[in-house]
N, CA and C atoms as an extended XYZ file, in Angstrom:
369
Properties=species:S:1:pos:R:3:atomname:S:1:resname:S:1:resid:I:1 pbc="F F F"
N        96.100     -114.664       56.409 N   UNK     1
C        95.187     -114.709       55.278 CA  UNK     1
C        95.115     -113.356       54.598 C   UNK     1
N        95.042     -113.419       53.345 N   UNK     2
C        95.240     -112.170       52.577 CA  UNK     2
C        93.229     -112.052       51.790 C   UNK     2
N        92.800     -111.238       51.828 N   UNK     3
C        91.301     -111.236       51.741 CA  UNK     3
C        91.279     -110.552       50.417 C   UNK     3
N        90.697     -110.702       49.586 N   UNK     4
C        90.574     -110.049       47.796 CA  UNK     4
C        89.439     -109.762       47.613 C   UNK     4
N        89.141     -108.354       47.333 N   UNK     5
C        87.337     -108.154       46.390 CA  UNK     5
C        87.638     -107.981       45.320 C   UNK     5
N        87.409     -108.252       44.381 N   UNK     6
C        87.331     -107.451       42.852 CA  UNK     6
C        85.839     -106.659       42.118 C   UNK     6
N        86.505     -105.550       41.682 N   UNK     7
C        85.102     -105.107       41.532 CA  UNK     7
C        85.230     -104.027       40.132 C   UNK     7
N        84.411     -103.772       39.575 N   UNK     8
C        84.553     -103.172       38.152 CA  UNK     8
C        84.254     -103.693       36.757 C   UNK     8
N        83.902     -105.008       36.761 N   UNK     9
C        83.477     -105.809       35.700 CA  UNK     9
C        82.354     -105.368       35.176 C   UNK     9
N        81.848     -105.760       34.117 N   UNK    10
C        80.660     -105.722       33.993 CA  UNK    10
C        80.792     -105.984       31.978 C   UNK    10
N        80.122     -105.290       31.311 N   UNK    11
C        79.566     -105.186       29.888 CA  UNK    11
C        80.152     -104.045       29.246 C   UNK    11
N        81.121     -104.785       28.307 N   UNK    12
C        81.706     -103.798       28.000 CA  UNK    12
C        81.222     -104.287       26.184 C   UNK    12
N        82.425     -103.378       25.464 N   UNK    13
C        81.769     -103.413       23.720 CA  UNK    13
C        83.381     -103.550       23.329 C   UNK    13
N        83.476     -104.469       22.231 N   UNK    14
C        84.568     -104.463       21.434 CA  UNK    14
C        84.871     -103.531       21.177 C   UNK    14
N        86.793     -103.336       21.397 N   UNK    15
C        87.600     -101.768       20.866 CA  UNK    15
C        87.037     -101.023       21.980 C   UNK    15
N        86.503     -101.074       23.050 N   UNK    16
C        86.155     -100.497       24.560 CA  UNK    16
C        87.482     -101.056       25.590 C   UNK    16
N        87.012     -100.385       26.612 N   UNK    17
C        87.426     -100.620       27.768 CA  UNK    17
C        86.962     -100.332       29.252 C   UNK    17
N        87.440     -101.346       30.184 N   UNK    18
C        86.994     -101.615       31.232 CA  UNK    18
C        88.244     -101.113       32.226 C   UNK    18
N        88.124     -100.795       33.672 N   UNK    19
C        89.057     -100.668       34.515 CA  UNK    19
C        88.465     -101.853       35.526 C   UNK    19
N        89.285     -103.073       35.837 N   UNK    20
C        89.021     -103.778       37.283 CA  UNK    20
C        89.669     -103.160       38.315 C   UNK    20
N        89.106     -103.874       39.665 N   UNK    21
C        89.883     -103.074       40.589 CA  UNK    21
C        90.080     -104.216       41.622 C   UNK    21
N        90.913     -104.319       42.407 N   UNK    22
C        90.819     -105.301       43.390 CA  UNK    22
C        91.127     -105.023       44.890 C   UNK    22
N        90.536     -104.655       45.741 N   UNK    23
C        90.807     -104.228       46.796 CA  UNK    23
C        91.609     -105.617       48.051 C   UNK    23
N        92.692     -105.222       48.584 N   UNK    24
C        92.983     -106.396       49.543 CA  UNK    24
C        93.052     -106.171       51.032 C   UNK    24
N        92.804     -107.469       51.860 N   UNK    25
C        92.878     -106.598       53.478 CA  UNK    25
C        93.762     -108.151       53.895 C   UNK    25
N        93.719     -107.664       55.014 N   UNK    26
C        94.614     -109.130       56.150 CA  UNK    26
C        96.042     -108.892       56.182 C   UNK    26
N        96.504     -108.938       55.165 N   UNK    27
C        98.325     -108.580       55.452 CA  UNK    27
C        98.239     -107.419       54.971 C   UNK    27
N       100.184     -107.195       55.038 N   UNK    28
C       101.079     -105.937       54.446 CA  UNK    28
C       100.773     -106.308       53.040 C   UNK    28
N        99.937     -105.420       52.143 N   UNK    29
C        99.783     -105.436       50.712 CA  UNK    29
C       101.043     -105.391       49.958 C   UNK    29
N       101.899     -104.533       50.590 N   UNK    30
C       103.495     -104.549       49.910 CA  UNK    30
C       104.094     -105.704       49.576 C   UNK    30
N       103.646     -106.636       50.963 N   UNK    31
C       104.442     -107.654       50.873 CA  UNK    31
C       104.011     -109.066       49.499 C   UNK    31
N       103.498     -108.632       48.840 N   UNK    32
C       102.660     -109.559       47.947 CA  UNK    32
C       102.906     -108.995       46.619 C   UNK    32
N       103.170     -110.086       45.491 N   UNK    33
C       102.907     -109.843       44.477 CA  UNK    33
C       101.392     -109.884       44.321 C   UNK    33
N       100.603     -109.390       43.258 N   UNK    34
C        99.799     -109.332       42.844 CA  UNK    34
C        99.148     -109.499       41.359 C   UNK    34
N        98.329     -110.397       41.369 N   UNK    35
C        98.098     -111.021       39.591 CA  UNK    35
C        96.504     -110.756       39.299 C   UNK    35
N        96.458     -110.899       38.261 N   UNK    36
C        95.086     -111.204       37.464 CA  UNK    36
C        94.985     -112.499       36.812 C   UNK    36
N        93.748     -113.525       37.225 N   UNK    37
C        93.664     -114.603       35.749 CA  UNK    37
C        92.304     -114.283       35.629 C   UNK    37
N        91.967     -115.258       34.131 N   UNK    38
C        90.753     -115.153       34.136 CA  UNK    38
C        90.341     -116.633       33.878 C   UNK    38
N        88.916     -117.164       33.682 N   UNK    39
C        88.278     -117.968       33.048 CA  UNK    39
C        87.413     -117.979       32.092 C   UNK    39
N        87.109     -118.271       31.284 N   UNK    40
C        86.369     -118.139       30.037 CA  UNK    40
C        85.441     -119.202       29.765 C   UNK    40
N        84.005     -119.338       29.475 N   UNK    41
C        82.847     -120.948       29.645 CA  UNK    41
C        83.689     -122.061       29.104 C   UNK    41
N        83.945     -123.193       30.166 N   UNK    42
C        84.504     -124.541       29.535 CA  UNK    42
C        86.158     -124.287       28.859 C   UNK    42
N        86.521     -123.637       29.418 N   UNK    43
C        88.195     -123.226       29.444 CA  UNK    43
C        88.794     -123.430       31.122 C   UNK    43
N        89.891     -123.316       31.220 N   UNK    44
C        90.965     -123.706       32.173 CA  UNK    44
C        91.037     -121.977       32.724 C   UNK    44
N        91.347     -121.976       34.091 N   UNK    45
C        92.025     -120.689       34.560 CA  UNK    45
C        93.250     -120.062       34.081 C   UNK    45
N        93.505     -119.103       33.306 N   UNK    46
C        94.738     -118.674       32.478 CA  UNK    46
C        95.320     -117.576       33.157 C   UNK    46
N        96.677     -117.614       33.173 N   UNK    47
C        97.467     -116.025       33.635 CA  UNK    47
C        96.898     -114.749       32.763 C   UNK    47
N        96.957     -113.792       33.651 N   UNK    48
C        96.724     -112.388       32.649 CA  UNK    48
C        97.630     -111.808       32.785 C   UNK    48
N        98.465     -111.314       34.016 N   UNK    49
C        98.905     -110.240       34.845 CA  UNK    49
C        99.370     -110.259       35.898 C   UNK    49
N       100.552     -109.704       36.046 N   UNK    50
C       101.430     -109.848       37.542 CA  UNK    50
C       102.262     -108.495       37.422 C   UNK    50
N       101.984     -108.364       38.640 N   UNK    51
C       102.753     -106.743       38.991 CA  UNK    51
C       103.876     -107.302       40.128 C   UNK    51
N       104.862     -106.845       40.591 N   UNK    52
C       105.824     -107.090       41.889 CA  UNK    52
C       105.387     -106.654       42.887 C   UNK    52
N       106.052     -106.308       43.880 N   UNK    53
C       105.561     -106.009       45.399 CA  UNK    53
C       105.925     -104.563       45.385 C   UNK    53
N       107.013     -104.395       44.462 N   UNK    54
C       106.976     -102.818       44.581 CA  UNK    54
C       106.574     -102.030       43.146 C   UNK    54
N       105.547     -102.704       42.789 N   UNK    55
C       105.024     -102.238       41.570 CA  UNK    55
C       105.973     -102.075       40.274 C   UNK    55
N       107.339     -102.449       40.060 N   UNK    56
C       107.638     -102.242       39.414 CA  UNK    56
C       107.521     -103.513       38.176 C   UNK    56
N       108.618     -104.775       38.538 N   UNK    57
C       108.411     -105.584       36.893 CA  UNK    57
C       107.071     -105.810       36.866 C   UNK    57
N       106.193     -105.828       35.673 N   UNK    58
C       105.257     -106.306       35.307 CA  UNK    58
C       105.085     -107.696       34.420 C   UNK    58
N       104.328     -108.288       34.217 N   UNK    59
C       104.253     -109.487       33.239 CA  UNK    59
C       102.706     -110.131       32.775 C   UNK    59
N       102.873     -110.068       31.292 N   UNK    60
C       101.575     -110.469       30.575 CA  UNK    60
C       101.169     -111.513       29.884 C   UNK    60
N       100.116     -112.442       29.449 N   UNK    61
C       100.053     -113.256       29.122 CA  UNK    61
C       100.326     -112.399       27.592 C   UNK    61
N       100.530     -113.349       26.423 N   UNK    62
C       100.711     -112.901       25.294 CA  UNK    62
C        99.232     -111.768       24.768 C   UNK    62
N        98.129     -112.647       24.900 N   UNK    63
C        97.054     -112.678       24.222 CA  UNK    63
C        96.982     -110.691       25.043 C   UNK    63
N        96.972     -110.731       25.675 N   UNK    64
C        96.753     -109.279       26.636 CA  UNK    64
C        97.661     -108.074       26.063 C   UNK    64
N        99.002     -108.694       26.024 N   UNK    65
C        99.791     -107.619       26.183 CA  UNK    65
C        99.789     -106.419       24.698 C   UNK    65
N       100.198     -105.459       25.594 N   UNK    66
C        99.445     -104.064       24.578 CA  UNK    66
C        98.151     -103.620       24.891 C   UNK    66
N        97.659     -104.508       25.515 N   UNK    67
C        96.277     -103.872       25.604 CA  UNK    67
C        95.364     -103.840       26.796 C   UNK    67
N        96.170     -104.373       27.618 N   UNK    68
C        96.088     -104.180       29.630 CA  UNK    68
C        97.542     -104.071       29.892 C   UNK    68
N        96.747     -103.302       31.199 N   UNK    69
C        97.646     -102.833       31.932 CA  UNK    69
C        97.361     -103.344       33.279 C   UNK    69
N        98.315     -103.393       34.099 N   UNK    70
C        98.344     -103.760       35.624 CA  UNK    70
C        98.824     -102.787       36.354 C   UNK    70
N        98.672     -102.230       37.284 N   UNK    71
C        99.191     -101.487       38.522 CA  UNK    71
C        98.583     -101.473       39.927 C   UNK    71
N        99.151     -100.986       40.580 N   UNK    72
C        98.678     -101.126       42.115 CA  UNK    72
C        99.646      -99.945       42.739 C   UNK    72
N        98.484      -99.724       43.702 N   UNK    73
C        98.625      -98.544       44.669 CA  UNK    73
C        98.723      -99.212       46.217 C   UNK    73
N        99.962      -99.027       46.470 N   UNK    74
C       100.226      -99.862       48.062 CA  UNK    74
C        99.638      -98.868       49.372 C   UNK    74
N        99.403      -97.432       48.968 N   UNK    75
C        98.905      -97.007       49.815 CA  UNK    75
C        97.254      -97.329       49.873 C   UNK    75
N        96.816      -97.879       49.031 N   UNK    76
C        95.112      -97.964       48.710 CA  UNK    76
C        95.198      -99.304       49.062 C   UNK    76
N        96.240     -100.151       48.985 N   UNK    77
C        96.273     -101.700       48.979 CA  UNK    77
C        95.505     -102.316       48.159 C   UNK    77
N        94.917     -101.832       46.571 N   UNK    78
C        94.465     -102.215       45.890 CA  UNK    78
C        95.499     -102.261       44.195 C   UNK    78
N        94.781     -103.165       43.534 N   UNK    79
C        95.521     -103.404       42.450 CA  UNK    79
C        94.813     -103.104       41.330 C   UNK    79
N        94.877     -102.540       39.871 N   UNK    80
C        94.044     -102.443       38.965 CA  UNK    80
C        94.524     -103.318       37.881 C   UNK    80
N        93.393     -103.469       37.337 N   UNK    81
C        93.819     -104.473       35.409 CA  UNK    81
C        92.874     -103.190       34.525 C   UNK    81
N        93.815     -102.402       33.789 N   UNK    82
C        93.128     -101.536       33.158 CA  UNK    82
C        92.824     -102.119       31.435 C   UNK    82
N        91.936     -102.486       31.337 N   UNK    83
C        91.870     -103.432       29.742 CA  UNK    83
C        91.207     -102.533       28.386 C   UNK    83
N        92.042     -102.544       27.977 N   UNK    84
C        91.898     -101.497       26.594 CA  UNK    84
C        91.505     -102.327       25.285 C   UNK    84
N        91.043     -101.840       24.475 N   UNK    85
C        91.002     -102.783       22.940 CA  UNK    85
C        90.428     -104.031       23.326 C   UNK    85
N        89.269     -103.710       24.065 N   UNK    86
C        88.588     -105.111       24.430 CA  UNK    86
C        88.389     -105.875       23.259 C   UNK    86
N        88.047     -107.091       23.548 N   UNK    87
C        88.126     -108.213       22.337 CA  UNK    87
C        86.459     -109.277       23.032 C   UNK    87
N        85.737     -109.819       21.860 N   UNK    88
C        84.779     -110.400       22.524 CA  UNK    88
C        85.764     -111.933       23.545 C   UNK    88
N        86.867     -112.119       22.789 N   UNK    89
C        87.424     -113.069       23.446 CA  UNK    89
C        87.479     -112.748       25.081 C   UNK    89
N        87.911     -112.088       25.456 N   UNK    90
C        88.031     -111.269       26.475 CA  UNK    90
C        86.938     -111.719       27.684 C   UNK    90
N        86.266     -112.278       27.166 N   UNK    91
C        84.947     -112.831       28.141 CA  UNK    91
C        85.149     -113.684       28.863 C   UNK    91
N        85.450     -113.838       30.235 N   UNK    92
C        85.656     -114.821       31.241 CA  UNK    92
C        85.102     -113.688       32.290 C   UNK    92
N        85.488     -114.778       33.483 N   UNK    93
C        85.230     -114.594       35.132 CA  UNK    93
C        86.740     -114.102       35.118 C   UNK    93
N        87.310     -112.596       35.691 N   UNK    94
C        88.319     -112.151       35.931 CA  UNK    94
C        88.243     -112.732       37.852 C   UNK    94
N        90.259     -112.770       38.143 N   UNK    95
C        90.197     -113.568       39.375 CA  UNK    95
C        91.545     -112.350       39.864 C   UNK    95
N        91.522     -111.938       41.179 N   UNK    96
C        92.756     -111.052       41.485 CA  UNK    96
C        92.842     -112.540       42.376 C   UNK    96
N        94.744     -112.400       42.540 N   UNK    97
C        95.448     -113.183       43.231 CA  UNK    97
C        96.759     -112.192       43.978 C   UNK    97
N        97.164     -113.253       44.926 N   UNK    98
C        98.237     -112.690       45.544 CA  UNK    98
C        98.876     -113.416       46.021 C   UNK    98
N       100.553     -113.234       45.953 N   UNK    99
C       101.181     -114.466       46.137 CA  UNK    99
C       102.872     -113.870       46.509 C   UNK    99
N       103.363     -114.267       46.786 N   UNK   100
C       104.715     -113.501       47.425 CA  UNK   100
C       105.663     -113.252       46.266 C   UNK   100
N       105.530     -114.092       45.415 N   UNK   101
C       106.099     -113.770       43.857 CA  UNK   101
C       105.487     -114.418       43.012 C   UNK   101
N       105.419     -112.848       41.723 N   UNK   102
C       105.082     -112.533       40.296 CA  UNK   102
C       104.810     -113.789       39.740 C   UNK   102
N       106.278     -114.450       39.915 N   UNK   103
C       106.975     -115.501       39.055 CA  UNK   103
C       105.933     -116.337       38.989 C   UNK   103
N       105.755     -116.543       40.418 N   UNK   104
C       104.370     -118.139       40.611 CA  UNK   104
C       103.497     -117.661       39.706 C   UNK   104
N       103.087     -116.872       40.189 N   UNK   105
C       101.850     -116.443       39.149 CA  UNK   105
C       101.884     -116.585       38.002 C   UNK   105
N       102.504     -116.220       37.268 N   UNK   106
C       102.619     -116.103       35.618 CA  UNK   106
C       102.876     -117.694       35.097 C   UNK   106
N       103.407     -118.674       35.973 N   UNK   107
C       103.151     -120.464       36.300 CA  UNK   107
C       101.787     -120.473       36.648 C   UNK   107
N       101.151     -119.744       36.588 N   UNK   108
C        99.291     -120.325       37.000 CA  UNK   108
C        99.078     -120.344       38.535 C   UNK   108
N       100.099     -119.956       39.179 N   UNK   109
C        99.689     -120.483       40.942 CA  UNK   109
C        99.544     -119.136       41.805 C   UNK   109
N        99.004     -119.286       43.026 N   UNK   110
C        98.906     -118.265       43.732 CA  UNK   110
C        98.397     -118.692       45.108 C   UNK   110
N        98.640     -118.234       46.479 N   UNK   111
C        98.579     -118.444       47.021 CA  UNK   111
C        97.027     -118.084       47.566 C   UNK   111
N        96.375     -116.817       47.260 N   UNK   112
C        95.378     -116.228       47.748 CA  UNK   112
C        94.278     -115.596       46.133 C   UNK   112
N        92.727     -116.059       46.387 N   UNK   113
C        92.253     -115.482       45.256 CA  UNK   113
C        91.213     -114.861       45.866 C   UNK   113
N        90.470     -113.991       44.649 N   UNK   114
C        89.464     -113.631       45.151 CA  UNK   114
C        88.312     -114.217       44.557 C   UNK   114
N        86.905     -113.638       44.563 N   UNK   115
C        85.704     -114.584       44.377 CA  UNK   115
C        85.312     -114.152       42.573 C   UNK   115
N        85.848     -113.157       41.582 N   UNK   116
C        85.689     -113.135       40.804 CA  UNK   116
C        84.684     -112.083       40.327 C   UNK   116
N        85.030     -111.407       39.113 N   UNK   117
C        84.375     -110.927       38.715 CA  UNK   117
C        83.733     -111.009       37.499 C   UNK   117
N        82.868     -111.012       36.714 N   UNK   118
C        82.222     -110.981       35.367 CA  UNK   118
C        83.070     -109.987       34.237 C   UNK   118
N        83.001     -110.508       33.527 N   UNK   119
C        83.593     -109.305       32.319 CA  UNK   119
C        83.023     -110.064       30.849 C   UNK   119
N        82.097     -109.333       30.077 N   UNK   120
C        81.560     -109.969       29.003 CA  UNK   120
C        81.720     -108.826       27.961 C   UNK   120
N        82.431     -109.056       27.417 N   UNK   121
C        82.244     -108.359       25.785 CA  UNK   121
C        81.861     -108.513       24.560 C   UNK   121
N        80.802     -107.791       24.056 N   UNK   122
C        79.948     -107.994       23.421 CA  UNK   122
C        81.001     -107.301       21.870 C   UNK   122
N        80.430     -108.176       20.459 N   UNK   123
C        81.080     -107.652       19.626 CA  UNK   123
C        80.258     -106.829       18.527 C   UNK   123
């Protein structure tokens, strides 16, 4: 079992930005890709973000890209979604995932999530 906190959400302001963070325990963090989705009121769970196992390819949903970033630190075993040029759209329940590959992820799937965090932007 791979265990996920996310933490860093909160109230942010249009043309702002937020840093999430997601801390993981139970396995080798290396061994995992690592993603972001979010949810938004009365919307579906959507891809944001997928990093590889060795941090290198990255991958974004359209709506994001340019304006988050993903990375992760395998020695911290945590992952970040750094979100720039916030948008009020931007408002969902952010979700870290982990899954042995990117690929799944960016297909909507994942093997391991965490419990979510808030992110509301105000315009």
């Amino acid at each position: 079992q791979v265990q996920l906190v996310e933490s860093g959400g909160g109230l942010g302001q249009a043309g702002g930005s937020l840093r999430l963070s997601c801390a993981a325990s139970g396995r080798t963090f290396s061994n995992y890709a690592m993603g972001w989705f979010r949810q938004a009121p009365g919307k579906e769970r959507e891809f944001v973000a997928a990093i590889s196992r060795s941090g290198g390819p990255t991958y974004y949903a359209d709506s994001v890209k340019g304006r988050f970033t993903i990375s992760r630190d395998n020695d911290k075993n945590t992952v970040y979604l750094q979100m720039n040029s916030l948008k009020p759209e931007d408002t969902a329940i952010y979700y870290c995932a982990a899954d042995r590959l990117a690929f799944i992820m960016t297909k909507g799937g994942s093997d391991y999530w965490g419990q979510g965090t808030q992110v509301t932007v105000s315009s």
